[in-house]
N, C-alpha and C positions, 0 to 999 in steps of 0.2 A: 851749078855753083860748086867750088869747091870745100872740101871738108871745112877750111878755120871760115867760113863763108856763113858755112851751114849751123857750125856750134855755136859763133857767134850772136846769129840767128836765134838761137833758142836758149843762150843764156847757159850753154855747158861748155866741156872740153871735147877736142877732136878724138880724144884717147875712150871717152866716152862712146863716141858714134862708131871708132872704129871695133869697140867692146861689143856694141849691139850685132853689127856687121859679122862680127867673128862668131858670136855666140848662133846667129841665124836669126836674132831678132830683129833683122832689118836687110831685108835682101839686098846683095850683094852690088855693089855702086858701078857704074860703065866707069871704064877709064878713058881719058880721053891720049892722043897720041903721047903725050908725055908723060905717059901711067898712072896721072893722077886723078884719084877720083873723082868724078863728076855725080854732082847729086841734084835732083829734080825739085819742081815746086809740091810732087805726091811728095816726095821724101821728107822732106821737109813737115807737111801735114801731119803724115804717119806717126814723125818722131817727136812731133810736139806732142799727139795724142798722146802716145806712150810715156814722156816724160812728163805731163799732167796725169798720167794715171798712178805714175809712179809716187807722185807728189803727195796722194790719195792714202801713200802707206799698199798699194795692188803689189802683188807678189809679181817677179817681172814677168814669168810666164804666163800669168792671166794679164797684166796690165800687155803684152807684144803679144797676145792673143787677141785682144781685143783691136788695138790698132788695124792689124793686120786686115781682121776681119772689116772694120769700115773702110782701110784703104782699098780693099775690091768691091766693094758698095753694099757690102750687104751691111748697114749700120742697124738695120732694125732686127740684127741680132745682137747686136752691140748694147743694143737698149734693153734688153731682157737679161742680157748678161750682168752689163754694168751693174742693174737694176737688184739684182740676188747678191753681186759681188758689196755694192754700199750698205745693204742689211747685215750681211755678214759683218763686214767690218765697223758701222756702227754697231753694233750687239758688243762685241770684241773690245772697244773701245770702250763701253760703259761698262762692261767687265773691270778691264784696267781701270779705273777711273774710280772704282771700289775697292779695288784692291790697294791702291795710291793712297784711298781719304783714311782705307787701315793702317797702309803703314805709318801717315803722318798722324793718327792719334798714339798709336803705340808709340812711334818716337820723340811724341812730346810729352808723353807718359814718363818714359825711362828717362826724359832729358829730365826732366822735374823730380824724379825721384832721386837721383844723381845730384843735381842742382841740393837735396836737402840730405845728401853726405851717407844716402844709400851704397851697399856695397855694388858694382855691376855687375857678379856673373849670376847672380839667384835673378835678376832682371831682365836676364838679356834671353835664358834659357831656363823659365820657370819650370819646373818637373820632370826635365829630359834626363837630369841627371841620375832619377832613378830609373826610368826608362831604361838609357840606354849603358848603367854600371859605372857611370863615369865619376872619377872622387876629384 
């Protein structure tokens, strides 16, 4: 099939597939007599894996590391991989996710204290000022 075949296929851009291609994330397509690329039903496979992994938040070198690795069969590395890579990034994610429910008390903190005719810079940067000599 050809490349708008293949994106269409997977719900991206050509410029995309031609990205992965170039970067080496996606081995290189046969061309067919009229140099345009032709891509397979594996490729196709490959690049949904990769773009579901991507979807995931996978850095693209681990998410086209992983693909790669099931599209030559070996997925029961994939499943050990994957498997450290979703801990990781749950953990990560509940990090952030702590870090969000801080910022949104602070900022409804200062919105409130603002709201009753506070000044904002002793609010915004309580004690830095001595810190770091700033008048």
């Amino acid at each position: 099939m050809q490349i708008g075949t293949l994106a269409k296929h997977l719900g991206t851009t050509a410029h995309t597939i031609r990205f992965y291609e170039r970067h080496g994330f996606l081995p290189a397509a046969d061309r067919g007599e009229n140099g345009y690329r032709r891509y397979t039903d594996a490729d196709l496979s490959r690049l949904r894996l990769l773009i579901g992994l991507r979807s995931l938040d996978l850095p693209l070198d681990q998410a086209a590391t992983i693909a790669n690795l099931c599209a030559d069969g070996r997925c029961d590395e994939v499943s050990v991989e994957l498997r450290v890579a979703i801990q990781k990034k749950r953990a990560e994610l509940r990090r952030r996710v702590e870090e969000m429910g801080y910022l949104e008390n602070r900022l409804a903190h200062l919105s409130g204290q603002l709201e009753s005719g506070a000044a904002p810079r002793p609010l915004i940067s309580p004690g830095k000022e001595d810190a770091h000599a700033v008048v």
